[in-house]
Chimera marker file (.cmm) of the C-alpha trace (Angstrom):
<marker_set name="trace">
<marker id="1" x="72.494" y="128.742" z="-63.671" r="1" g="1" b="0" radius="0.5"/>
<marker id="2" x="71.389" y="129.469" z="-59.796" r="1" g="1" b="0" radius="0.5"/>
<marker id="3" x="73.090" y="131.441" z="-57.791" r="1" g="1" b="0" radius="0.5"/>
<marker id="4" x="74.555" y="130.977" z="-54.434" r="1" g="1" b="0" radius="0.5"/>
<marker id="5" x="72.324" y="133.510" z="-52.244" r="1" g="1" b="0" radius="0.5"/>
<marker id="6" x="74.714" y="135.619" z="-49.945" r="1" g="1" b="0" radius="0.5"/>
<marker id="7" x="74.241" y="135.138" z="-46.379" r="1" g="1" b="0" radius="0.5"/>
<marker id="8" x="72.436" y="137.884" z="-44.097" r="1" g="1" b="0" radius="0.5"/>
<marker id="9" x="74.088" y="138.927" z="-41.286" r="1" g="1" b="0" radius="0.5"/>
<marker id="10" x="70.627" y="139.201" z="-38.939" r="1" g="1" b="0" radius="0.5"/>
<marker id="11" x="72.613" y="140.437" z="-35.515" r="1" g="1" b="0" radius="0.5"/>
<marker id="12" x="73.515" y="143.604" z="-37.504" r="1" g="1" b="0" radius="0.5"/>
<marker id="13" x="70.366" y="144.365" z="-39.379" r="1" g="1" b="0" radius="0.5"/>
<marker id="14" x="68.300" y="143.116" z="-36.419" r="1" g="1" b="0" radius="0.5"/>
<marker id="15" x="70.009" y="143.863" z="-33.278" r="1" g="1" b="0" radius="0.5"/>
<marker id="16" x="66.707" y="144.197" z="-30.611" r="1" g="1" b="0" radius="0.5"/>
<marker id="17" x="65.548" y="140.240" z="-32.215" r="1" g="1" b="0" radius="0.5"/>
<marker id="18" x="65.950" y="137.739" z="-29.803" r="1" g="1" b="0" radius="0.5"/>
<marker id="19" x="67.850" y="134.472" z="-30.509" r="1" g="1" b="0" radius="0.5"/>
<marker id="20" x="64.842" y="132.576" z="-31.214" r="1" g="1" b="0" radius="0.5"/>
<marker id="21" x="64.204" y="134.763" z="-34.351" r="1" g="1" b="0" radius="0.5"/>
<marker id="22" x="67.744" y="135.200" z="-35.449" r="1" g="1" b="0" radius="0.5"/>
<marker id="23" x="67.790" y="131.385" z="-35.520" r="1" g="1" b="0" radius="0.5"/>
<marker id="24" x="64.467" y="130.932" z="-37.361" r="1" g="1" b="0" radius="0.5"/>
<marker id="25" x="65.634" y="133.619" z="-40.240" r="1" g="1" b="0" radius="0.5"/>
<marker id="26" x="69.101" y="132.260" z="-40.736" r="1" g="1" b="0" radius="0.5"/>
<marker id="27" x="67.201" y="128.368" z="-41.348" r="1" g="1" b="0" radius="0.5"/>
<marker id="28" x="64.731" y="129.847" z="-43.551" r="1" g="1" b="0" radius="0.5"/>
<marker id="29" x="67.897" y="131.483" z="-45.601" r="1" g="1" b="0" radius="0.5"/>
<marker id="30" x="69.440" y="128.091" z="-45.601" r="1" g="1" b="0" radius="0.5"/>
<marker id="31" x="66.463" y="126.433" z="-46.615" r="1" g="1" b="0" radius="0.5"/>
<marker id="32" x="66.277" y="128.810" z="-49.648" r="1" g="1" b="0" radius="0.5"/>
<marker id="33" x="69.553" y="128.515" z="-50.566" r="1" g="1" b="0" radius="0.5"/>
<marker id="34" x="69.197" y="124.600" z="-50.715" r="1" g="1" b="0" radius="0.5"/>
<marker id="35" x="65.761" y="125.131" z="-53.061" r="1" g="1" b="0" radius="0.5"/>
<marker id="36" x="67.301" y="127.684" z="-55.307" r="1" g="1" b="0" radius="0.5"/>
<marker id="37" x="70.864" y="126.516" z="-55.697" r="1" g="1" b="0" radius="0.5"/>
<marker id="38" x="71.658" y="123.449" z="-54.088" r="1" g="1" b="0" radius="0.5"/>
<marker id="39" x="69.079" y="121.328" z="-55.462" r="1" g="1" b="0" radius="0.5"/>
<marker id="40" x="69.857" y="122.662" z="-58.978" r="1" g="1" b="0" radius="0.5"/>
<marker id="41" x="74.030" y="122.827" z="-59.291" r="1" g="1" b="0" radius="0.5"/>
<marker id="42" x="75.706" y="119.385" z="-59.842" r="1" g="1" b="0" radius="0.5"/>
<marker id="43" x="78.571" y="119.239" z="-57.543" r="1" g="1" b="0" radius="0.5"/>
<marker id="44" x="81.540" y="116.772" z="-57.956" r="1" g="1" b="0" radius="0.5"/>
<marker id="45" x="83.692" y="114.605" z="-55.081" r="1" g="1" b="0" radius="0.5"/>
<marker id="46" x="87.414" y="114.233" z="-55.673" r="1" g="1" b="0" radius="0.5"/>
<marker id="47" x="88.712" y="111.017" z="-53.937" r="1" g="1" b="0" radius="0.5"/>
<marker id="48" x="92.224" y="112.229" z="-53.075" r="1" g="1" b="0" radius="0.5"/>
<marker id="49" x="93.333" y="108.684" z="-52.098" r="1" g="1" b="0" radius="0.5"/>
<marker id="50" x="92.353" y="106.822" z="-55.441" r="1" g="1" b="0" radius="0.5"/>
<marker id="51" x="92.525" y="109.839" z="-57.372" r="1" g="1" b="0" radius="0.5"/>
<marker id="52" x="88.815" y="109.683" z="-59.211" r="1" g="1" b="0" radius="0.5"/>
<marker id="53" x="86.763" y="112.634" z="-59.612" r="1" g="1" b="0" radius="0.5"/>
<marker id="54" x="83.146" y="112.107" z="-59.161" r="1" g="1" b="0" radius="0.5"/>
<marker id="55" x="80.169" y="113.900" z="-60.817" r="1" g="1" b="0" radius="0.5"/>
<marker id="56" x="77.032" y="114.384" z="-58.362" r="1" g="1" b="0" radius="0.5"/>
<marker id="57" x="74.311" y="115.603" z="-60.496" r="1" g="1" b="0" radius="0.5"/>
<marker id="58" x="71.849" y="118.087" z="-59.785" r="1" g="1" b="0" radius="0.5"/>
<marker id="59" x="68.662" y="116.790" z="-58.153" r="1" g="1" b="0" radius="0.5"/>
<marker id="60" x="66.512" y="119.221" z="-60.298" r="1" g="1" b="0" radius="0.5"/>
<marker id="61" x="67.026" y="118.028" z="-64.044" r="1" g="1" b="0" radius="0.5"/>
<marker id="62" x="66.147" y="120.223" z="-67.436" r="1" g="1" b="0" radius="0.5"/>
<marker id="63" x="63.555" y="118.075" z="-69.664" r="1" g="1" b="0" radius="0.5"/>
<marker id="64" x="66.274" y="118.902" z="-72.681" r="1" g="1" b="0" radius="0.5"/>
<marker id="65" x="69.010" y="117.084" z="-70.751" r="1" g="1" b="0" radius="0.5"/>
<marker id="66" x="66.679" y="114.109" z="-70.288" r="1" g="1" b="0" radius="0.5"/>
<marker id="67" x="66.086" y="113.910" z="-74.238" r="1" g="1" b="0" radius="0.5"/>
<marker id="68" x="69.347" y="114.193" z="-75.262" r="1" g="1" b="0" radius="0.5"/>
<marker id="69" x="70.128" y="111.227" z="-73.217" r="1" g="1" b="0" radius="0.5"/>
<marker id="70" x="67.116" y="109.197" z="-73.900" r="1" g="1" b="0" radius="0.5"/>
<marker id="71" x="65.296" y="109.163" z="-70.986" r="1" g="1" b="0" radius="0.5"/>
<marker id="72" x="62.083" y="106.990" z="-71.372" r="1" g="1" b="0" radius="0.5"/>
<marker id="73" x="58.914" y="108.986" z="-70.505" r="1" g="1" b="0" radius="0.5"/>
<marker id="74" x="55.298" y="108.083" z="-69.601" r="1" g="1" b="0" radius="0.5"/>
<marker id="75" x="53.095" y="107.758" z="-72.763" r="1" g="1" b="0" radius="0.5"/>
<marker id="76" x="50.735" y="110.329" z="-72.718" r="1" g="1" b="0" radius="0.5"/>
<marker id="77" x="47.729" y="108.471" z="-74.488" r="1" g="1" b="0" radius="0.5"/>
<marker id="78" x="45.003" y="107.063" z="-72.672" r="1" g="1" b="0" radius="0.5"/>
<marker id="79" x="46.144" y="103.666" z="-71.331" r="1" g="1" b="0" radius="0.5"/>
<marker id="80" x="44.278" y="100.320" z="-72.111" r="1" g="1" b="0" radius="0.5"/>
<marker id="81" x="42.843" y="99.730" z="-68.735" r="1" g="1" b="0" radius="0.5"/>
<marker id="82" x="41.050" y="103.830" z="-68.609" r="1" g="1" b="0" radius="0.5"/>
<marker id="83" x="39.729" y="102.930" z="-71.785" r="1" g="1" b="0" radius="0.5"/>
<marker id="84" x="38.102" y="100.051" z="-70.652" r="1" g="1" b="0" radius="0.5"/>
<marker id="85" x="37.179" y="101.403" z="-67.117" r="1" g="1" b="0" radius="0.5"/>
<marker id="86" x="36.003" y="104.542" z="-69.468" r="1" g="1" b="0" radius="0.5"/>
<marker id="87" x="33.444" y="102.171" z="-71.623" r="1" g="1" b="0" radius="0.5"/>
<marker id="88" x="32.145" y="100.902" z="-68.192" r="1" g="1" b="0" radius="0.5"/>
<marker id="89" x="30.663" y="103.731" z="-66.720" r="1" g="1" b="0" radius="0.5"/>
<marker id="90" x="29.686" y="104.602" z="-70.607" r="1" g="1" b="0" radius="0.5"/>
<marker id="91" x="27.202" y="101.628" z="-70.093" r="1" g="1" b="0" radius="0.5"/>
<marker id="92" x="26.594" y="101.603" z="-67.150" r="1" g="1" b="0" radius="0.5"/>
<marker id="93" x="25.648" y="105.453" z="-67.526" r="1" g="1" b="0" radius="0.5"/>
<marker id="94" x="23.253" y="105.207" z="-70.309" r="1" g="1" b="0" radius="0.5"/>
<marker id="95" x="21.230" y="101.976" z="-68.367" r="1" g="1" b="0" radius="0.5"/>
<marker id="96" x="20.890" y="104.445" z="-65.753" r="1" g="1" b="0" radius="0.5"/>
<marker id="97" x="19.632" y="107.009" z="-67.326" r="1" g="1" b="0" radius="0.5"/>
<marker id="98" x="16.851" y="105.085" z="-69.055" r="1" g="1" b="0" radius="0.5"/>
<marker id="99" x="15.616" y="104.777" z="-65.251" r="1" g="1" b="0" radius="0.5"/>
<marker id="100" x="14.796" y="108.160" z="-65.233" r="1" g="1" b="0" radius="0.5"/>
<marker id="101" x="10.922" y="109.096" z="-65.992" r="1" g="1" b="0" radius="0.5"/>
<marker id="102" x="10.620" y="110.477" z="-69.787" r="1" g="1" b="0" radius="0.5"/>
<marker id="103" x="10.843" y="114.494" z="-68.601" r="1" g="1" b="0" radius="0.5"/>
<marker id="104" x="14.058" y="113.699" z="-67.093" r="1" g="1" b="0" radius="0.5"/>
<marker id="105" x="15.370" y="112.595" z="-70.080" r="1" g="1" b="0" radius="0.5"/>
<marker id="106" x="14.500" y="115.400" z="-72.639" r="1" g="1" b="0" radius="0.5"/>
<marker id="107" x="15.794" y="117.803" z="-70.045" r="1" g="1" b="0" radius="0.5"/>
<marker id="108" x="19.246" y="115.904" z="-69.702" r="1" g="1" b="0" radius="0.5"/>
<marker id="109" x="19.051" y="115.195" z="-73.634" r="1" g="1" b="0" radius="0.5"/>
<marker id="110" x="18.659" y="118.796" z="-74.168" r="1" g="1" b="0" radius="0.5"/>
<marker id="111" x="21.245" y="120.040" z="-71.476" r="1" g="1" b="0" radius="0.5"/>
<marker id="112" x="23.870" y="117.480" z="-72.500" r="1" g="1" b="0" radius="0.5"/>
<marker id="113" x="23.587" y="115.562" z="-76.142" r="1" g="1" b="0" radius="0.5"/>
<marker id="114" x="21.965" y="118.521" z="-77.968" r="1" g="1" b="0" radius="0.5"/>
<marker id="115" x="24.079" y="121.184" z="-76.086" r="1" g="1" b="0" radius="0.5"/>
<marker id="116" x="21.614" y="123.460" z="-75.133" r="1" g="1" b="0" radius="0.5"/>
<marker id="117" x="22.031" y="125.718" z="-72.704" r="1" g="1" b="0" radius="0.5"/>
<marker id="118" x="19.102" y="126.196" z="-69.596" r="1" g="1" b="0" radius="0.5"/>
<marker id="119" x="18.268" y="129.777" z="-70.778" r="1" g="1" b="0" radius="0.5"/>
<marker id="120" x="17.719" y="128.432" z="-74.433" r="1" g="1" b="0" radius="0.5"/>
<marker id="121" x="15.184" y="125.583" z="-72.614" r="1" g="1" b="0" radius="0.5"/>
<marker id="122" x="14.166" y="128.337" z="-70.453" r="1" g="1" b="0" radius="0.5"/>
<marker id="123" x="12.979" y="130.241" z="-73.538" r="1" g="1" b="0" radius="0.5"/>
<marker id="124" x="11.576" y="127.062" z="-75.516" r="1" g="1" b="0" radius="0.5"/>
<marker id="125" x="9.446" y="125.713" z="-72.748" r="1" g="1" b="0" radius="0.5"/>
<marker id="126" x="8.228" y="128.759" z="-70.775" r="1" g="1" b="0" radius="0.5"/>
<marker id="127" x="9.892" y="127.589" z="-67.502" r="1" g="1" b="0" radius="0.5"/>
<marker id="128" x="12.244" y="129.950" z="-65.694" r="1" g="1" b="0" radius="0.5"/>
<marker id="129" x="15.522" y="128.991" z="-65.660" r="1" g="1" b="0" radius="0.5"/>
<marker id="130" x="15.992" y="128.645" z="-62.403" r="1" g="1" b="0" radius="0.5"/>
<marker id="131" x="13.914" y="125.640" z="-61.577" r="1" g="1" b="0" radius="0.5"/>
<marker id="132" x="15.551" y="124.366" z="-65.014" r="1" g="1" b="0" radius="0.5"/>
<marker id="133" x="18.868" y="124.388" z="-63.323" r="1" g="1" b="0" radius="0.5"/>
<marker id="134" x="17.345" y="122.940" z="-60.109" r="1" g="1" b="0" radius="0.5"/>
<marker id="135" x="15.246" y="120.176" z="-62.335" r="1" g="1" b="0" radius="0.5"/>
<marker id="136" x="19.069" y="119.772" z="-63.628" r="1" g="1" b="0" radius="0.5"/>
<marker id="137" x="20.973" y="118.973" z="-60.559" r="1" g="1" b="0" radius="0.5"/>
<marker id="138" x="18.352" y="116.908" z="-58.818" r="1" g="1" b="0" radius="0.5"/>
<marker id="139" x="17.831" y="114.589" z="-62.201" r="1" g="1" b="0" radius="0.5"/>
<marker id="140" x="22.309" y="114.526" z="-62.122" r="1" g="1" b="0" radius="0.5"/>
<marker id="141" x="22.214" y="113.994" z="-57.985" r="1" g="1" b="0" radius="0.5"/>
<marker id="142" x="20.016" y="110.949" z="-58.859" r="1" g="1" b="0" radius="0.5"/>
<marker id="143" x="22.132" y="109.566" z="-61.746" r="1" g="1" b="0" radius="0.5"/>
<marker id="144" x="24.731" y="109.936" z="-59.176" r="1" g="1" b="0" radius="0.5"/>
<marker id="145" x="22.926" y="107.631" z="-56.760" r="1" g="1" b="0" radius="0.5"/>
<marker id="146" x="21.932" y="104.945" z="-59.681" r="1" g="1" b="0" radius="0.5"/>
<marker id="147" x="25.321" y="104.781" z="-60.625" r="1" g="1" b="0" radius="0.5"/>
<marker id="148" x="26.663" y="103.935" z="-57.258" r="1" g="1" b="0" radius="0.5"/>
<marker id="149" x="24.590" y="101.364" z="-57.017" r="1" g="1" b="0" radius="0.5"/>
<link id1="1" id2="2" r="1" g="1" b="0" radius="0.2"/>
<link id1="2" id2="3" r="1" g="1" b="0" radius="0.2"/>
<link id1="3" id2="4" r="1" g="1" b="0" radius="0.2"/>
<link id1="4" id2="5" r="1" g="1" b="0" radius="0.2"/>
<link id1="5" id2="6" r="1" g="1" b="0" radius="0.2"/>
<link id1="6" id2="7" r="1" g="1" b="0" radius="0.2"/>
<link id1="7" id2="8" r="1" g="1" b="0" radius="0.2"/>
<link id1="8" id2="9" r="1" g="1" b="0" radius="0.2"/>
<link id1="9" id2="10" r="1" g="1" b="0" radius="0.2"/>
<link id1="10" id2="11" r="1" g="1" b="0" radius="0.2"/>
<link id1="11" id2="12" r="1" g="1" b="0" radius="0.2"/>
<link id1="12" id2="13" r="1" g="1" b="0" radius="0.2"/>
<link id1="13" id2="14" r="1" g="1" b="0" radius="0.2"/>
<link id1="14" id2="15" r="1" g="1" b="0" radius="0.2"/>
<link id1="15" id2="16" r="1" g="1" b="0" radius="0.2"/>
<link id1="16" id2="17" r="1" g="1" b="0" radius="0.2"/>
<link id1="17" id2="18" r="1" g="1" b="0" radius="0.2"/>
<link id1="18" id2="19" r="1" g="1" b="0" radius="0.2"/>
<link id1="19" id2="20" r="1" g="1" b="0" radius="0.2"/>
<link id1="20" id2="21" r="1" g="1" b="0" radius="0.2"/>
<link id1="21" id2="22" r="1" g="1" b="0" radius="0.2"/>
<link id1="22" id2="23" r="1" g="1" b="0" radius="0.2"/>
<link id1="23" id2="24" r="1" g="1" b="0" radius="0.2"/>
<link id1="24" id2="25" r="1" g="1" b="0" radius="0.2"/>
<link id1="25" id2="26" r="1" g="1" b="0" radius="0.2"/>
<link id1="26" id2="27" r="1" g="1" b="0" radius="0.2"/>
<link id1="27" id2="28" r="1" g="1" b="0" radius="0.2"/>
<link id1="28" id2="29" r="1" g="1" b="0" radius="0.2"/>
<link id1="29" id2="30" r="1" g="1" b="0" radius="0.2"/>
<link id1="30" id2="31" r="1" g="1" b="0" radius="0.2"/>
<link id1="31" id2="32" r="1" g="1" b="0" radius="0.2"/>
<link id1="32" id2="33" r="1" g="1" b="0" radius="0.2"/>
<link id1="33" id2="34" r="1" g="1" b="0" radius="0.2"/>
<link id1="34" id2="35" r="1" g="1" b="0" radius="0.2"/>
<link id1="35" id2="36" r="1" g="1" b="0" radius="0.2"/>
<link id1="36" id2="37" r="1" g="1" b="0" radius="0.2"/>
<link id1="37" id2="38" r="1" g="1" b="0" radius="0.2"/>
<link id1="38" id2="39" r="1" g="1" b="0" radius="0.2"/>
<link id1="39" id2="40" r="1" g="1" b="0" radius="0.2"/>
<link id1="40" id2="41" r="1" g="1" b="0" radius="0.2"/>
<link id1="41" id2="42" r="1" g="1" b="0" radius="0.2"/>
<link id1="42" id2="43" r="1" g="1" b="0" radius="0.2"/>
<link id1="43" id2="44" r="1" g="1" b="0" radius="0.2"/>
<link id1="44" id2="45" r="1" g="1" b="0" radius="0.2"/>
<link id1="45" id2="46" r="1" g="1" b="0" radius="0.2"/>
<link id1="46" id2="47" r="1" g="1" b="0" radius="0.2"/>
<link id1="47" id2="48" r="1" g="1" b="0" radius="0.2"/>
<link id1="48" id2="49" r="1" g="1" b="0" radius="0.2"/>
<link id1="49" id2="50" r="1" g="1" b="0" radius="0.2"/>
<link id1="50" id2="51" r="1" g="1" b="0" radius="0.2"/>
<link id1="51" id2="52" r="1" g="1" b="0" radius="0.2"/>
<link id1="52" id2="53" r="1" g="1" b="0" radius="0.2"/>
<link id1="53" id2="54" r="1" g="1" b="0" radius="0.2"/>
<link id1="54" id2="55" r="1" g="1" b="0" radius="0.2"/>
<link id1="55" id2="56" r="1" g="1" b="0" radius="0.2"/>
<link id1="56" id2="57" r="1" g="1" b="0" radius="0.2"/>
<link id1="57" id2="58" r="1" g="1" b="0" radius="0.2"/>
<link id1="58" id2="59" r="1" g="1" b="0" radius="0.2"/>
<link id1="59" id2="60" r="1" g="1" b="0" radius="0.2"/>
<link id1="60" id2="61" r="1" g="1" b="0" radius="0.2"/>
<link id1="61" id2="62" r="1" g="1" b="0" radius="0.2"/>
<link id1="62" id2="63" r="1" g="1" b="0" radius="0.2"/>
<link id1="63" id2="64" r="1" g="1" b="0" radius="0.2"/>
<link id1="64" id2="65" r="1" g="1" b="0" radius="0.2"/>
<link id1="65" id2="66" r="1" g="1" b="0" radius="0.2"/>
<link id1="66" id2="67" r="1" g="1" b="0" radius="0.2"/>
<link id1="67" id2="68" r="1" g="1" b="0" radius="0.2"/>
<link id1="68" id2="69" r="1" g="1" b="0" radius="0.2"/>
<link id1="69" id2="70" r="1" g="1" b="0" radius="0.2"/>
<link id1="70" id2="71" r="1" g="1" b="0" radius="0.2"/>
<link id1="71" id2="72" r="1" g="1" b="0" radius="0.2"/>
<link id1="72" id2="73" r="1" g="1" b="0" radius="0.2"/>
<link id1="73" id2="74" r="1" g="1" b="0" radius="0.2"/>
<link id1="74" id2="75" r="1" g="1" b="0" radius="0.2"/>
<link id1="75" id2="76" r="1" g="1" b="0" radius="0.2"/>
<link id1="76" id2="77" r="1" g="1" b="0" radius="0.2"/>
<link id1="77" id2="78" r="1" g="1" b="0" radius="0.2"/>
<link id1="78" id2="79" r="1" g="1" b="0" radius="0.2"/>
<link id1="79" id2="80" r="1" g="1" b="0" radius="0.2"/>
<link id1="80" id2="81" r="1" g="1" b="0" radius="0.2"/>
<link id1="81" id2="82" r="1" g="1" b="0" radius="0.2"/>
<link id1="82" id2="83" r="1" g="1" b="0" radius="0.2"/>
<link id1="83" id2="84" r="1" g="1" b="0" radius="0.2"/>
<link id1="84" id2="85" r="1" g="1" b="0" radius="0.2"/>
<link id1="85" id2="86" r="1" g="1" b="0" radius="0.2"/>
<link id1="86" id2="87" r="1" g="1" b="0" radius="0.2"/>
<link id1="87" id2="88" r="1" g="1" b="0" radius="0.2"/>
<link id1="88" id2="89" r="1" g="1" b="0" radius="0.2"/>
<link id1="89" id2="90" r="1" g="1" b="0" radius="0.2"/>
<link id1="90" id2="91" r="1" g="1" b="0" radius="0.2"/>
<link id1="91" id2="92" r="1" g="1" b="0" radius="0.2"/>
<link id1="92" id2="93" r="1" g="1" b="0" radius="0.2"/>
<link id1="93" id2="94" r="1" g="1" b="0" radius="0.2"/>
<link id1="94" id2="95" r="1" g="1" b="0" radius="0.2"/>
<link id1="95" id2="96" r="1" g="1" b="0" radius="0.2"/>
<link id1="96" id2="97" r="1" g="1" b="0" radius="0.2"/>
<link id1="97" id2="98" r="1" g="1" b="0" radius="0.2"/>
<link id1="98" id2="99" r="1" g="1" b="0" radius="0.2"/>
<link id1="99" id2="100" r="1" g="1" b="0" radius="0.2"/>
<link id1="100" id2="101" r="1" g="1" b="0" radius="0.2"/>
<link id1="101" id2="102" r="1" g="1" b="0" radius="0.2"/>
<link id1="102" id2="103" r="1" g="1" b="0" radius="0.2"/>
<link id1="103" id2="104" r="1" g="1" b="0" radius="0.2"/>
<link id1="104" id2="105" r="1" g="1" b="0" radius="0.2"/>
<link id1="105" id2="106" r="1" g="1" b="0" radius="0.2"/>
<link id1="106" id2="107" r="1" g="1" b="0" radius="0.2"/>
<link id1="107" id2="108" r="1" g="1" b="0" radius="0.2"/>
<link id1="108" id2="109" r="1" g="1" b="0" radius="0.2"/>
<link id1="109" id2="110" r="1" g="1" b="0" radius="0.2"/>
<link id1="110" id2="111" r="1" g="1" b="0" radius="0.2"/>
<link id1="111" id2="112" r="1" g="1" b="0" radius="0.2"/>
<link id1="112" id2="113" r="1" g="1" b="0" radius="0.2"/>
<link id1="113" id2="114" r="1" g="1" b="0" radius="0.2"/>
<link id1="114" id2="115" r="1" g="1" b="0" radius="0.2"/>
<link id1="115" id2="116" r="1" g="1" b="0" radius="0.2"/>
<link id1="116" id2="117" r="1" g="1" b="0" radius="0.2"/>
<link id1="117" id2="118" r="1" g="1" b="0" radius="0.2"/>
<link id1="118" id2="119" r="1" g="1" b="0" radius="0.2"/>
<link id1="119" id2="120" r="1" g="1" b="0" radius="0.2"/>
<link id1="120" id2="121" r="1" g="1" b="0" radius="0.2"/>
<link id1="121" id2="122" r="1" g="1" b="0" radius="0.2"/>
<link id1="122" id2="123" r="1" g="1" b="0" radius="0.2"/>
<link id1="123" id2="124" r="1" g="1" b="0" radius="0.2"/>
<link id1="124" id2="125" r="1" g="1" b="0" radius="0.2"/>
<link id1="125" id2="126" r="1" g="1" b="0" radius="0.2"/>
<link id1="126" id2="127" r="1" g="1" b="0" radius="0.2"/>
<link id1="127" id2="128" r="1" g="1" b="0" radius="0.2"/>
<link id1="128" id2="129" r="1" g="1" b="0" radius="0.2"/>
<link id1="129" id2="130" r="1" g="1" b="0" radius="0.2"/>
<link id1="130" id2="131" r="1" g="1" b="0" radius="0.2"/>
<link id1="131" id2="132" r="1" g="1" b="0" radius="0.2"/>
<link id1="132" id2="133" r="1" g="1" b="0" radius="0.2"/>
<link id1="133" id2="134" r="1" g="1" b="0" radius="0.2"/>
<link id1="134" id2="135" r="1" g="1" b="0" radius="0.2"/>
<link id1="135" id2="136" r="1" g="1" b="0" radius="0.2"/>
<link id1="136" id2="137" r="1" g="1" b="0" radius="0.2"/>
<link id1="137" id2="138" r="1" g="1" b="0" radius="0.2"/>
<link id1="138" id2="139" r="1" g="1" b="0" radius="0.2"/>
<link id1="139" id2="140" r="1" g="1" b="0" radius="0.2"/>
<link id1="140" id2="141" r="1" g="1" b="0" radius="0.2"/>
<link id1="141" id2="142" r="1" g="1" b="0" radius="0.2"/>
<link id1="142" id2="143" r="1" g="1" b="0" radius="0.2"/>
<link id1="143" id2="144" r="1" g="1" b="0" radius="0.2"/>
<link id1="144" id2="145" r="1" g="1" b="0" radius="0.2"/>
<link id1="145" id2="146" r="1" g="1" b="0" radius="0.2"/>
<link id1="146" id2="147" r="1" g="1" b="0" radius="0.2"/>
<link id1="147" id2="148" r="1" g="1" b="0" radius="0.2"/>
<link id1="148" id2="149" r="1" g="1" b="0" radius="0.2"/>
</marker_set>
């Protein structure tokens, strides 16, 4: 459970500050005093005139709690809608990328479906790896561009 933080006396420990600071330090203490206890400690109101004790809970919750009392929570599979929106750009991916001239292909068949890295092409085709990688991220700034459209 959180603790209340004790309060700083800053006119004592800081005697030469002016008033601006002392007031700035004692809002920052109060501030993380509300973050570190306040916001997790449920707190309750008693209603002397009807006599009814009332429980405020804390504003920060444990994910236990929540079980135990059957809270409902967000599935966490893919929803229906990203699946679809998913197959989309699928399609519409693979249409763009027979746009690209034969060599771009390989390369991004290589790189991507196969799994290869650019040193391994590097090695197989005789072509330094650096204007593999640069082939690499033209051919994927041009998919980019073909998709948008």
């Amino acid at each position: 459970m959180a603790k209340r933080i004790r309060r700083i006396n800053y006119r004592e420990k800081y005697p030469e500050a002016s008033d601006a600071v002392i007031e700035v330090l004692e809002k920052s203490d109060r501030k993380m005093g509300y973050q570190q206890y306040d916001l997790k400690v449920e707190h309750y109101h008693i209603d002397r005139v009807s006599c009814a004790i009332n429980l405020i809970p804390s504003r920060e919750d444990s994910f236990e709690r929540l079980k135990d009392l059957n809270h409902q929570f967000a599935a966490e599979e893919i929803s229906v809608e990203d699946v679809a929106v998913q197959a989309v750009l699928i399609e519409k991916l693979f249409s763009c990328l027979k746009l690209l001239t034969p060599q771009e292909q390989e390369l991004i068949d290589e790189l991507f479906f196969k799994g290869k890295s650019e040193r391994q092409i590097s090695r197989e085709t005789d072509i330094a790896q650096r204007t593999i990688h640069d082939r690499k991220v033209r051919i994927i700034c041009k998919l980019k561009k073909l998709m948008e459209n």
